[in-house]
PyMOL commands that place a pseudoatom at each C-alpha (Angstrom):
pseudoatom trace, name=CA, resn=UNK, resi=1, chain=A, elem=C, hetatm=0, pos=[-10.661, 4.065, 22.392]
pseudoatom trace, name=CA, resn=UNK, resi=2, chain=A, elem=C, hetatm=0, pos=[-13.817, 3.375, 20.415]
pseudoatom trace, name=CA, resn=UNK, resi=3, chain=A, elem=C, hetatm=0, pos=[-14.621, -0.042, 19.031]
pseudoatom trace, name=CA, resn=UNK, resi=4, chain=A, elem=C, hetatm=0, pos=[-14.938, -0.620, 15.273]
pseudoatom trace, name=CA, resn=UNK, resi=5, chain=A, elem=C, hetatm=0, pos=[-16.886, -2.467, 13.138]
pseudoatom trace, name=CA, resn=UNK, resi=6, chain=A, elem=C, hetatm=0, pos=[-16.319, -3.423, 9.306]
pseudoatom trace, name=CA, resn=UNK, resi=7, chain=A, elem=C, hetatm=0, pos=[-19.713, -2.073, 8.932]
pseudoatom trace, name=CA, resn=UNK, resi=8, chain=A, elem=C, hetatm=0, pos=[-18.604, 1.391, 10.990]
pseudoatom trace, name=CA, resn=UNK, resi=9, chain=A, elem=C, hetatm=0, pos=[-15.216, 1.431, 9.302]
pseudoatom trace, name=CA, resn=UNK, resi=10, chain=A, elem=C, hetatm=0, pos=[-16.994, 1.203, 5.805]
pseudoatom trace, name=CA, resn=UNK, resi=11, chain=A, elem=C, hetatm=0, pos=[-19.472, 4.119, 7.348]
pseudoatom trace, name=CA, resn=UNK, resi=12, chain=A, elem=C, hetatm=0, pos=[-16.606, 6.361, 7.663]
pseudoatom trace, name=CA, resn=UNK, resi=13, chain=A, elem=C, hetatm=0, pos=[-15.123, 5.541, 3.992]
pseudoatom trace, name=CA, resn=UNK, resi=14, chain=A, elem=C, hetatm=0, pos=[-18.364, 6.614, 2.514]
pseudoatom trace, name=CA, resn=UNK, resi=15, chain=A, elem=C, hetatm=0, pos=[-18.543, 9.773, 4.889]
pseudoatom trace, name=CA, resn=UNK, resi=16, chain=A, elem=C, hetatm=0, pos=[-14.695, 10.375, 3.639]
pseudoatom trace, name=CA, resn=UNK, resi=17, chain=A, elem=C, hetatm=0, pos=[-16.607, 10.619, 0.053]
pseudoatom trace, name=CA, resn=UNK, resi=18, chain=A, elem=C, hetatm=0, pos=[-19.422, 12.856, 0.709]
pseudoatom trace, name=CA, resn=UNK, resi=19, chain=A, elem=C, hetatm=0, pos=[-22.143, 10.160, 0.715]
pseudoatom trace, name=CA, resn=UNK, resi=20, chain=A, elem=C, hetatm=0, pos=[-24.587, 10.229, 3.129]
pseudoatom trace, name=CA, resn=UNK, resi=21, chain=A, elem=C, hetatm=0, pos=[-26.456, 6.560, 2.643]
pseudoatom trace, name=CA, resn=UNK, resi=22, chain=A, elem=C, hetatm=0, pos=[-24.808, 4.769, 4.754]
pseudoatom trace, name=CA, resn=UNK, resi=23, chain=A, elem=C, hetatm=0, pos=[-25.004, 1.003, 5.629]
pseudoatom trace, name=CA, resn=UNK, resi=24, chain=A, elem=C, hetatm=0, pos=[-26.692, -0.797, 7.785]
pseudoatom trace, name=CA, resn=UNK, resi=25, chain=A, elem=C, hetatm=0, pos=[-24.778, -4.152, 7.351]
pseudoatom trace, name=CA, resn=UNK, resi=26, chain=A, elem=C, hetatm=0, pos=[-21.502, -4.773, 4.919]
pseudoatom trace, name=CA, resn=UNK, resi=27, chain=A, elem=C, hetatm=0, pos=[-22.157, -8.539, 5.388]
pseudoatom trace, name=CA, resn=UNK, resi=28, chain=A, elem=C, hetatm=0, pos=[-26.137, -8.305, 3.496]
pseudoatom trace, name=CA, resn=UNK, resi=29, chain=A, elem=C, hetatm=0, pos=[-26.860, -4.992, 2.222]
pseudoatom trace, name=CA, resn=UNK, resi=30, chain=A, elem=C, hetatm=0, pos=[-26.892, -5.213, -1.665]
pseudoatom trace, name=CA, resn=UNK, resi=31, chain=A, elem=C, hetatm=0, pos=[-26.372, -1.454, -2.476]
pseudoatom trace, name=CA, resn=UNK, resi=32, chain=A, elem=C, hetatm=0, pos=[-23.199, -0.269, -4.536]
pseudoatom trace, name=CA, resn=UNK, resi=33, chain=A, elem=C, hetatm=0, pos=[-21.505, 1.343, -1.765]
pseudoatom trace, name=CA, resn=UNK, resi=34, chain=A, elem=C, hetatm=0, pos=[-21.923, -1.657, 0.022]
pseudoatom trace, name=CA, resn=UNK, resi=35, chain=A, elem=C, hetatm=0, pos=[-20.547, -3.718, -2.872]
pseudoatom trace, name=CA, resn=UNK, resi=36, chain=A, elem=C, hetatm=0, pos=[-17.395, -1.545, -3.084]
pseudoatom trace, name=CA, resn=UNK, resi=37, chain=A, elem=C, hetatm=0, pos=[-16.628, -1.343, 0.633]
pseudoatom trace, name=CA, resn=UNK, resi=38, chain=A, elem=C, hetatm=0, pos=[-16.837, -5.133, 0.430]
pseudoatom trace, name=CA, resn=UNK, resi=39, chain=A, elem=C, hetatm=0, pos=[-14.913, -5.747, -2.769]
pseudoatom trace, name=CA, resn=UNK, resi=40, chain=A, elem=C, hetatm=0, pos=[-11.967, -3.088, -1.122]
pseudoatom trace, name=CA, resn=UNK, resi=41, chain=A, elem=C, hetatm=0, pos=[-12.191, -4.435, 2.755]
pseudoatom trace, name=CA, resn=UNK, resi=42, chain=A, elem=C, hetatm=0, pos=[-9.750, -7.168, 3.028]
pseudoatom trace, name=CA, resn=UNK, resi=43, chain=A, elem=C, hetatm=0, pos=[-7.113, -5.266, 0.638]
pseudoatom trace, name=CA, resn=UNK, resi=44, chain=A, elem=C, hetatm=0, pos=[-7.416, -2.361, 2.659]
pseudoatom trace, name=CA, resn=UNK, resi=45, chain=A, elem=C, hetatm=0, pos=[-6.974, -4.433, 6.163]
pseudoatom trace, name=CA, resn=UNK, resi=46, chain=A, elem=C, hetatm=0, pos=[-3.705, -6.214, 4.750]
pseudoatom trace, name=CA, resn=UNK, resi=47, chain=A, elem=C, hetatm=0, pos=[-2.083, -3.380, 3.205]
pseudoatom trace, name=CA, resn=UNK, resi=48, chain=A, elem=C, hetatm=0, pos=[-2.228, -1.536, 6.456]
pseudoatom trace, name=CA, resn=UNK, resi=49, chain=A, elem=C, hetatm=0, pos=[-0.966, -4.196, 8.598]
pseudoatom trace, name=CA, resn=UNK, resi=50, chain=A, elem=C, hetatm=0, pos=[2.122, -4.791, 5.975]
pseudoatom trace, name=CA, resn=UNK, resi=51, chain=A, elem=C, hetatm=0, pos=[2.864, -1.051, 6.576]
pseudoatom trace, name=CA, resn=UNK, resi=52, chain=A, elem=C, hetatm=0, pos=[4.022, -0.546, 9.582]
pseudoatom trace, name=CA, resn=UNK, resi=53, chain=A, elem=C, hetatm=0, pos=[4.389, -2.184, 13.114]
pseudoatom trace, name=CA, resn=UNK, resi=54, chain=A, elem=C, hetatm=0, pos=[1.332, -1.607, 14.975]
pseudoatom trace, name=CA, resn=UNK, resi=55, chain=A, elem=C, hetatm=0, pos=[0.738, -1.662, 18.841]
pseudoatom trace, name=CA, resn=UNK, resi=56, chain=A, elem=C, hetatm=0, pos=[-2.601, -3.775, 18.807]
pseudoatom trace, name=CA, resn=UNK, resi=57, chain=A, elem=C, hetatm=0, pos=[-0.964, -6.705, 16.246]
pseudoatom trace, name=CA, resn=UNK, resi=58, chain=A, elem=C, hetatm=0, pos=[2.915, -6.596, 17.374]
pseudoatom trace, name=CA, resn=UNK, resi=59, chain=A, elem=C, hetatm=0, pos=[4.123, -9.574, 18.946]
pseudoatom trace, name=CA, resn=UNK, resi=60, chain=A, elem=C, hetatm=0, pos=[7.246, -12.126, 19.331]
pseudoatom trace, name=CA, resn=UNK, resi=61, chain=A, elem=C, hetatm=0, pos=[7.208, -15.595, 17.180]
pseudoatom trace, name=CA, resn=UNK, resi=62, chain=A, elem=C, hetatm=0, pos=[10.021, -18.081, 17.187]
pseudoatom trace, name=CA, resn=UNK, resi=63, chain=A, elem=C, hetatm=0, pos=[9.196, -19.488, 13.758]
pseudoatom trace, name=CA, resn=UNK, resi=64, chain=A, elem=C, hetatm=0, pos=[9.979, -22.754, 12.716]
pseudoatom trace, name=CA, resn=UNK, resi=65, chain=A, elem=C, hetatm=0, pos=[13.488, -23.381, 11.341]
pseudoatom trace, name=CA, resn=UNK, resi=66, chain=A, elem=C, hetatm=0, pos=[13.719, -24.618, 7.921]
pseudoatom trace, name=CA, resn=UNK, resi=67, chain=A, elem=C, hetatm=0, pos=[17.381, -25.721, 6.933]
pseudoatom trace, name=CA, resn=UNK, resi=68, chain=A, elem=C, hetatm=0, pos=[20.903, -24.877, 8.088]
pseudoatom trace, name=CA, resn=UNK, resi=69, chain=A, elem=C, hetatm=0, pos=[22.570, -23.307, 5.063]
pseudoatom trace, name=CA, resn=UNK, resi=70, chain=A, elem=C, hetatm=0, pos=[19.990, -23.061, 2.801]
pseudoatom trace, name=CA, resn=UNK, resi=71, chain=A, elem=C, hetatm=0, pos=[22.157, -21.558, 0.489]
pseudoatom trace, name=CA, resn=UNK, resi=72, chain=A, elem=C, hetatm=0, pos=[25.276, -19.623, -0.557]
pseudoatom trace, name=CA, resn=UNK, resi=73, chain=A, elem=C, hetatm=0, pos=[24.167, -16.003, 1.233]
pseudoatom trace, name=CA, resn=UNK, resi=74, chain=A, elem=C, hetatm=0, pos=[22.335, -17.030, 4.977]
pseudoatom trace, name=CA, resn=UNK, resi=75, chain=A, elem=C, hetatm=0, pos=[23.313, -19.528, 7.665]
pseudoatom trace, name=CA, resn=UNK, resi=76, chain=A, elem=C, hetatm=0, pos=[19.251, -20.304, 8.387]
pseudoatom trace, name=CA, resn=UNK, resi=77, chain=A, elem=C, hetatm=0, pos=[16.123, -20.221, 6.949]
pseudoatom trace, name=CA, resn=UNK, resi=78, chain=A, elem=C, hetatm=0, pos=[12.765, -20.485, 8.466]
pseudoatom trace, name=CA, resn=UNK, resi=79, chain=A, elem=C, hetatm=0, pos=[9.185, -20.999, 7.986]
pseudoatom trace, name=CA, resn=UNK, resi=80, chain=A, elem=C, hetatm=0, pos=[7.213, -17.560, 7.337]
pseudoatom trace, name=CA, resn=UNK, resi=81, chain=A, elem=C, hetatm=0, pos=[3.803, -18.026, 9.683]
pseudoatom trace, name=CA, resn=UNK, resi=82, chain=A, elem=C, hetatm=0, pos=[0.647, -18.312, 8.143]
pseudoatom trace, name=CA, resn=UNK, resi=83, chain=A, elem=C, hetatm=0, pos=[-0.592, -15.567, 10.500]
pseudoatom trace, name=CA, resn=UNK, resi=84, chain=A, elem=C, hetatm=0, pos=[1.957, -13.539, 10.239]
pseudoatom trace, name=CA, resn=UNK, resi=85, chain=A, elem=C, hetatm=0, pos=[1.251, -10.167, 7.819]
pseudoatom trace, name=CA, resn=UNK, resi=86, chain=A, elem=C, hetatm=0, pos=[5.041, -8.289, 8.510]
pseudoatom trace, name=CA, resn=UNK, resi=87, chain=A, elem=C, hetatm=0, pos=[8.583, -9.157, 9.949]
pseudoatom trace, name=CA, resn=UNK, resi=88, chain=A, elem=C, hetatm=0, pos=[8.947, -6.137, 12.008]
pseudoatom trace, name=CA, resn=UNK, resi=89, chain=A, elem=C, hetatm=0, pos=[12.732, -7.238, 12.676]
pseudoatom trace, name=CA, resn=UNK, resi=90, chain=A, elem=C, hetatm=0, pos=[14.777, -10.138, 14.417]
pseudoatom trace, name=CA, resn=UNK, resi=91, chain=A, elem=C, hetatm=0, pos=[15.344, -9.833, 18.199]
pseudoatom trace, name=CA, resn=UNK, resi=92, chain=A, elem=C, hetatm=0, pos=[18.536, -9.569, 19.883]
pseudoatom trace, name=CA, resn=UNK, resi=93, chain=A, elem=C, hetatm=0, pos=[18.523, -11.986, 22.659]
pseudoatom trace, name=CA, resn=UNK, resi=94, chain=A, elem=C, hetatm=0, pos=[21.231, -10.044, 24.306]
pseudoatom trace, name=CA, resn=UNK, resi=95, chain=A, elem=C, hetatm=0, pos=[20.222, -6.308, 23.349]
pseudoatom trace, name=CA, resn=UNK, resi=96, chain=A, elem=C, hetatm=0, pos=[17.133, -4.642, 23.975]
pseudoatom trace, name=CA, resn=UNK, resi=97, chain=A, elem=C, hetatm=0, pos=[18.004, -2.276, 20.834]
pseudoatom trace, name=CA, resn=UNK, resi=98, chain=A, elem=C, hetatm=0, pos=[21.405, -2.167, 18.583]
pseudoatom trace, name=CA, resn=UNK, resi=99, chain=A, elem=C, hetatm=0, pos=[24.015, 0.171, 19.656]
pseudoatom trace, name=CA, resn=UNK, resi=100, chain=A, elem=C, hetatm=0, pos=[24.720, 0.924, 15.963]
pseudoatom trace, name=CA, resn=UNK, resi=101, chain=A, elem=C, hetatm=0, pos=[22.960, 0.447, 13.055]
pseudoatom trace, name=CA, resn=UNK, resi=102, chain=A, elem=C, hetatm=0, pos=[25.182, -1.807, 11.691]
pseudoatom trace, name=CA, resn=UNK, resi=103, chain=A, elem=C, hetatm=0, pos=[24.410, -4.156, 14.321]
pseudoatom trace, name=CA, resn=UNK, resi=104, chain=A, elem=C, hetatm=0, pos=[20.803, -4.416, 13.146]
pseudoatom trace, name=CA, resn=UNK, resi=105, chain=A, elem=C, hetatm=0, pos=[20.163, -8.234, 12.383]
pseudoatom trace, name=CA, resn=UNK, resi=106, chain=A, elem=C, hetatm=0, pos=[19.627, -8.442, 8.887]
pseudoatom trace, name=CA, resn=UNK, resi=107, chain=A, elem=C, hetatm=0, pos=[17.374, -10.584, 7.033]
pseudoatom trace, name=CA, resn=UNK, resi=108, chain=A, elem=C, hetatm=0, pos=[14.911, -11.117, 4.102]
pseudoatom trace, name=CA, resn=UNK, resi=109, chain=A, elem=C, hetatm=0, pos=[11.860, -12.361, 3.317]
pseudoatom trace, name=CA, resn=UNK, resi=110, chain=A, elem=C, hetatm=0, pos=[11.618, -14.453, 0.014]
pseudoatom trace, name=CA, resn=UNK, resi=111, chain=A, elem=C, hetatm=0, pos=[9.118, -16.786, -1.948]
pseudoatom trace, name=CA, resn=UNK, resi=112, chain=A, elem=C, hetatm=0, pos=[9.732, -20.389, -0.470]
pseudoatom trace, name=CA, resn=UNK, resi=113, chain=A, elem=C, hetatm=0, pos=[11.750, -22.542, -3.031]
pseudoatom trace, name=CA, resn=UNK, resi=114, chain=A, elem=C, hetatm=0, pos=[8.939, -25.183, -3.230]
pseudoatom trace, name=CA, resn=UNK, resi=115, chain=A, elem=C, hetatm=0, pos=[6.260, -22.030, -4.168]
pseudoatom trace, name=CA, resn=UNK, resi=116, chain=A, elem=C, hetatm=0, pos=[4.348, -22.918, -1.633]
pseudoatom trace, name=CA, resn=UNK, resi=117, chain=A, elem=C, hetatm=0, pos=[4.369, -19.830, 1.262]
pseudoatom trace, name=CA, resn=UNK, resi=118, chain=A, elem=C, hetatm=0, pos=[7.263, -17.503, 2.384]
pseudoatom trace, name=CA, resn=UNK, resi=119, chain=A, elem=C, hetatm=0, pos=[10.259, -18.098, 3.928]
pseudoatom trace, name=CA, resn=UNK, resi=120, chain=A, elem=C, hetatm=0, pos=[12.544, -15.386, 6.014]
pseudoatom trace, name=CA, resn=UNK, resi=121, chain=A, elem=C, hetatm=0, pos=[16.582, -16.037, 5.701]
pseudoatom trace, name=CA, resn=UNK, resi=122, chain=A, elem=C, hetatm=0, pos=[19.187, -14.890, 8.275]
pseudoatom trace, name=CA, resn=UNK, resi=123, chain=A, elem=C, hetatm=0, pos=[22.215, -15.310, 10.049]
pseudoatom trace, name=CA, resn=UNK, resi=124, chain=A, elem=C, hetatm=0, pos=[20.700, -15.849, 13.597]
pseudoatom trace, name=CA, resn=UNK, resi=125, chain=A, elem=C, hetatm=0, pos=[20.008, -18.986, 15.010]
pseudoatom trace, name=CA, resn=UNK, resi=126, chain=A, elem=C, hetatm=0, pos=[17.053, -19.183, 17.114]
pseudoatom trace, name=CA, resn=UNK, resi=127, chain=A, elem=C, hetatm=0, pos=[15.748, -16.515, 15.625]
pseudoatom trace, name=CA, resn=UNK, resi=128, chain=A, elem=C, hetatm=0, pos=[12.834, -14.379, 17.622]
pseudoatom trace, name=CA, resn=UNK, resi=129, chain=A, elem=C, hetatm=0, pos=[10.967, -12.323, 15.057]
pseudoatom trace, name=CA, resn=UNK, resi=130, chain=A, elem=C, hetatm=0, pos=[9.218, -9.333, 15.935]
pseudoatom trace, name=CA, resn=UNK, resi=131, chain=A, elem=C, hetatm=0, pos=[5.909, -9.579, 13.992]
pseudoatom trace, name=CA, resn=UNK, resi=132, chain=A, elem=C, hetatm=0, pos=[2.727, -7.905, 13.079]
pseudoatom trace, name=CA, resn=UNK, resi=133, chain=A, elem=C, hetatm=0, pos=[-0.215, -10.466, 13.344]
pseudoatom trace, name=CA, resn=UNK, resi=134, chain=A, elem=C, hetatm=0, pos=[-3.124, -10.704, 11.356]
pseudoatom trace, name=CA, resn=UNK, resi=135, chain=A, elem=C, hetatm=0, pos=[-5.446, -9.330, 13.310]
pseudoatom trace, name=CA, resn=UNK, resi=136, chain=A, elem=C, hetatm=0, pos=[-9.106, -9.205, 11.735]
pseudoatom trace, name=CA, resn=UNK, resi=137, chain=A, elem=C, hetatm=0, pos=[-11.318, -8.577, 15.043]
pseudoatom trace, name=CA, resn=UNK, resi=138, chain=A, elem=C, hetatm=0, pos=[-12.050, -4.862, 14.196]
pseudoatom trace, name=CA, resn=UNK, resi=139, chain=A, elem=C, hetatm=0, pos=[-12.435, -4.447, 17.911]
pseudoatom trace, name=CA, resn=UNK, resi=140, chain=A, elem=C, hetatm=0, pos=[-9.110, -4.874, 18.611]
pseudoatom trace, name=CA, resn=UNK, resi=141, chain=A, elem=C, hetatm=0, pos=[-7.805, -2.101, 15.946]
pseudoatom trace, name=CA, resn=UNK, resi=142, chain=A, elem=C, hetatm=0, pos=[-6.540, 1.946, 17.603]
pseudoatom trace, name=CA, resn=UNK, resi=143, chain=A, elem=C, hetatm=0, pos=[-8.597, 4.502, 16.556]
pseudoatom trace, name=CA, resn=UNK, resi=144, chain=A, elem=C, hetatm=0, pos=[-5.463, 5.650, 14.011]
pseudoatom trace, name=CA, resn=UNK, resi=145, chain=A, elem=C, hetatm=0, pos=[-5.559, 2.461, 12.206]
pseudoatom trace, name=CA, resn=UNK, resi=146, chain=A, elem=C, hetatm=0, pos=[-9.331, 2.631, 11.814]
pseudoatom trace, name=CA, resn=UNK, resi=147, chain=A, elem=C, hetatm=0, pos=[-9.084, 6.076, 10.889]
pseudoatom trace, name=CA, resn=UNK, resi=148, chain=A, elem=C, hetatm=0, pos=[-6.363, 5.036, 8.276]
pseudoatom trace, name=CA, resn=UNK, resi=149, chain=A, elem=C, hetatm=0, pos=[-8.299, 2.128, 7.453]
pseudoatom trace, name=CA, resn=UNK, resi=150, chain=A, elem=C, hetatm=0, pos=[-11.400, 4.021, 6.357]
pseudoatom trace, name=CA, resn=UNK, resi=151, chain=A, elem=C, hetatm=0, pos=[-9.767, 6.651, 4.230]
pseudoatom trace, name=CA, resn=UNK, resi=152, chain=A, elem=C, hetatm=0, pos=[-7.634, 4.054, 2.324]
pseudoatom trace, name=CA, resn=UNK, resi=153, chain=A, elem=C, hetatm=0, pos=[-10.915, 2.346, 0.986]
pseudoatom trace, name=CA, resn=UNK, resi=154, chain=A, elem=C, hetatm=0, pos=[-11.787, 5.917, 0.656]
pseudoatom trace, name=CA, resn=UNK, resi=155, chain=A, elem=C, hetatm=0, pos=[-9.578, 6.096, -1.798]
pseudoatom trace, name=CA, resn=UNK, resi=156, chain=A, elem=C, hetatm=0, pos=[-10.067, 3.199, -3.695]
pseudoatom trace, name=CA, resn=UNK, resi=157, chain=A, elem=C, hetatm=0, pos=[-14.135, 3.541, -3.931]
pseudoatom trace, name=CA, resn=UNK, resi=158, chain=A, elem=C, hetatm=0, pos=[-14.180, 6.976, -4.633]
pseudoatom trace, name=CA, resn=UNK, resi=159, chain=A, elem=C, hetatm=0, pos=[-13.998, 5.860, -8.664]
pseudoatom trace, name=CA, resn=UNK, resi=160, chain=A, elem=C, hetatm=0, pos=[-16.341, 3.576, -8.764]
pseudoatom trace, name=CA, resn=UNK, resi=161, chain=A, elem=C, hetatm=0, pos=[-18.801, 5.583, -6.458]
pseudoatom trace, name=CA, resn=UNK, resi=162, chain=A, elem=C, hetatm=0, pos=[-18.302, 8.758, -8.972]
pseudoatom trace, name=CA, resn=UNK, resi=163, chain=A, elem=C, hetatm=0, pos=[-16.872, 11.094, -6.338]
pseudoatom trace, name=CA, resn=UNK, resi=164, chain=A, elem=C, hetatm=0, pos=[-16.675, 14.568, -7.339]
pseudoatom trace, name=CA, resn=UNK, resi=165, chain=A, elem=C, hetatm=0, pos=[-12.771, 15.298, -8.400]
pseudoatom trace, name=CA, resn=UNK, resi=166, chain=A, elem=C, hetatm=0, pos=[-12.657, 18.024, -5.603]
pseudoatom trace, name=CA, resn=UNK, resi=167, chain=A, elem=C, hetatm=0, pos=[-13.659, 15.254, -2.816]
pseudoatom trace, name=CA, resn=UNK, resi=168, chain=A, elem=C, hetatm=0, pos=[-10.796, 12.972, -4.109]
pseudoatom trace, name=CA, resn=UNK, resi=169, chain=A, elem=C, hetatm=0, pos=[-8.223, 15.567, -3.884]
pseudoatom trace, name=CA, resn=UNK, resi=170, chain=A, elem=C, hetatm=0, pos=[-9.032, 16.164, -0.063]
pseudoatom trace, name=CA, resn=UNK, resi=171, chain=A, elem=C, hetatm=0, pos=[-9.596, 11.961, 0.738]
pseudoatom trace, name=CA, resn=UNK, resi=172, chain=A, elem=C, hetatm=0, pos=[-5.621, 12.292, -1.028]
pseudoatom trace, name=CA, resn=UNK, resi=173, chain=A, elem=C, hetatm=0, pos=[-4.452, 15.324, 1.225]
pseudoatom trace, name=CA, resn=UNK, resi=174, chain=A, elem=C, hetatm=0, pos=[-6.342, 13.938, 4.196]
pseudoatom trace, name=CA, resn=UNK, resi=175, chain=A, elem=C, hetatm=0, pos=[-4.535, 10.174, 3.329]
pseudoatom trace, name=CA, resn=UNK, resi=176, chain=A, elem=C, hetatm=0, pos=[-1.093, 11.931, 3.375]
pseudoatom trace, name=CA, resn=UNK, resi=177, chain=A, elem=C, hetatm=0, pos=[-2.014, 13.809, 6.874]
pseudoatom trace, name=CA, resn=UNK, resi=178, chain=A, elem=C, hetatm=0, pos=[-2.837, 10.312, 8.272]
pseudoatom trace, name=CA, resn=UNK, resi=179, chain=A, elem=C, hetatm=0, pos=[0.627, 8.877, 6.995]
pseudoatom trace, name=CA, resn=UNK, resi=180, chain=A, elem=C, hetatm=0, pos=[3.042, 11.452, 8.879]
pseudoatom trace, name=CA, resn=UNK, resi=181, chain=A, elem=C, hetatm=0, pos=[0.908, 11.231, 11.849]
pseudoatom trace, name=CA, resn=UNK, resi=182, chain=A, elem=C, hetatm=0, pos=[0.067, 7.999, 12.660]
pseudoatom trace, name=CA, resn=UNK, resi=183, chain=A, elem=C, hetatm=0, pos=[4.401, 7.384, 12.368]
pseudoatom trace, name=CA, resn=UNK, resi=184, chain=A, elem=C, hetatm=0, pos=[4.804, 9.822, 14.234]
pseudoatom trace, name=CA, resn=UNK, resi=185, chain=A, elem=C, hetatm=0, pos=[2.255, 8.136, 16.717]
pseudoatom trace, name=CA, resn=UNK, resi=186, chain=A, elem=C, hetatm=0, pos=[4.321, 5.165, 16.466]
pseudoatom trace, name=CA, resn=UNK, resi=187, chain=A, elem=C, hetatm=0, pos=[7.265, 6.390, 17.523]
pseudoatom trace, name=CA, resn=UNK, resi=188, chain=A, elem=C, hetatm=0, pos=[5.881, 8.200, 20.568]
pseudoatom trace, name=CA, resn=UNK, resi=189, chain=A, elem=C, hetatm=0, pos=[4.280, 4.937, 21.723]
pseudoatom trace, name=CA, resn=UNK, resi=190, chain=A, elem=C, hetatm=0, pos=[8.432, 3.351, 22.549]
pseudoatom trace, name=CA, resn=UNK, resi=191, chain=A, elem=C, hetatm=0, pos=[10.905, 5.200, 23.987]
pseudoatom trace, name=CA, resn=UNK, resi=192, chain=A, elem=C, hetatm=0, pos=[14.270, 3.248, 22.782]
pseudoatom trace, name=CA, resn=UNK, resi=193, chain=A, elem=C, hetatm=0, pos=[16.541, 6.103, 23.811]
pseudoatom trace, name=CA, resn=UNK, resi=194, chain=A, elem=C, hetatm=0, pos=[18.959, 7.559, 21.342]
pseudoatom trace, name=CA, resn=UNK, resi=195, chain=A, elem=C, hetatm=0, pos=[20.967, 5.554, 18.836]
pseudoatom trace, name=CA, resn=UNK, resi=196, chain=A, elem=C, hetatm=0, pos=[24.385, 5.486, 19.386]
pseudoatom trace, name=CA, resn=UNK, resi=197, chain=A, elem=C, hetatm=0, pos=[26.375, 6.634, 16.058]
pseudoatom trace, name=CA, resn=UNK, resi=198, chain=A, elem=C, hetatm=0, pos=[27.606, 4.012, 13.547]
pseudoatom trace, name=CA, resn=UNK, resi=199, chain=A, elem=C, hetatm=0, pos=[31.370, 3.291, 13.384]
pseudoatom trace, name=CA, resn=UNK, resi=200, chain=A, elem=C, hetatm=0, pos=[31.616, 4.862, 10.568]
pseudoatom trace, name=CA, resn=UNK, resi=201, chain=A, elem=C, hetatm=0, pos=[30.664, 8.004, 12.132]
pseudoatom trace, name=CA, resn=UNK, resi=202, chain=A, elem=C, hetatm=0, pos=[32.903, 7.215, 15.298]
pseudoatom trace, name=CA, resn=UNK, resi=203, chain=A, elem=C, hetatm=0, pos=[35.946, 7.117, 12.691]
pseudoatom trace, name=CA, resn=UNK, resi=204, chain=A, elem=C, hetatm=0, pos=[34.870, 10.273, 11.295]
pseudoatom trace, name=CA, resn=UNK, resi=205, chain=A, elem=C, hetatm=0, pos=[34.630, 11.678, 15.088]
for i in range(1, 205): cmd.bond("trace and resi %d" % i, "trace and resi %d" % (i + 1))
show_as sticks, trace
zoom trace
């Protein structure tokens, strides 16, 4: 696995886009592709890590418990960490993966009453969340994510920057690409072993 940079990753966005000046720092260099790396970075970084769980940031977090019946839907509530970017899912203490979907543990995620932060509701106590971290050491990202990474502010400099229509077009084909493979990545990286039907199918069998 190579190691990133948010200079290197910005290198590739620009090389996505046909331009060959390339930077030498993100952090001081002054010129307009620097500018709109910069200005798209962060944006970029977050909306990656809300999309999907990813090896490098996945972890388990027993968050802290808010209130006991917060209100008329869920049994709990609890505090949505601060370095937290997605709830992957709630844990099963007693199940390493549902037998049917229906036995998912369901939850939501919801402003926080006093507007201050998030907070997640459910019906399991003690909840363990399955969460993606945010992670902003570029060393630590996969080669996919960097790869994704780079053509997403691809796509969002390649307006400002002028890009030639024809360029933007391909940065949008090659952005799909990415998409279906780096889920398809995911799923080869856990092998859960096949779901067993709902009971609604069982009826129907």
């Amino acid at each position: 696995m190579s190691v990133y940079t948010k200079t290197t990753i910005c290198n590739m966005a620009l090389s996505h886009c046909g331009i060959g000046s390339f930077i030498s720092d993100i952090d001081t260099d002054d010129t307009n592709e620097a500018i709109q790396c910069r200005l798209w970075y962060e944006p970029s970084r977050d909306t990656l890590l809300e999309m999907m769980p990813w090896s490098f940031a996945q972890d388990e977090v027993q968050a802290t418990l808010l209130a006991v019946d917060p209100n008329y839907r869920w049994k709990f509530s609890y505090l949505y960490p601060n370095d937290v970017k997605r709830i992957n899912g709630i844990i099963d203490p007693y199940k390493r993966r549902p037998e049917r979907i229906e036995d998912k543990i369901e939850f939501e995620v919801k402003r926080a009453p006093s507007g201050n932060g998030k907070v997640i509701y459910t019906d399991q106590e003690d909840a363990i969340f399955d969460v993606n971290f945010w992670v902003t050491d570029e060393s630590q990202y996969s080669d996919v994510y960097a790869v994704g990474q780079s053509l997403l502010i691809a796509t969002y400099i390649s307006k400002p920057l002028r890009v030639k229509a024809s360029i933007k077009v391909d940065i949008a084909n090659d952005w799909t690409t990415w998409l279906s493979e780096a889920q398809i990545q995911h799923k080869s990286e856990r092998e859960d072993g096949a779901e067993a039907p709902s009971q609604f199918e069982q009826i129907r069998g």
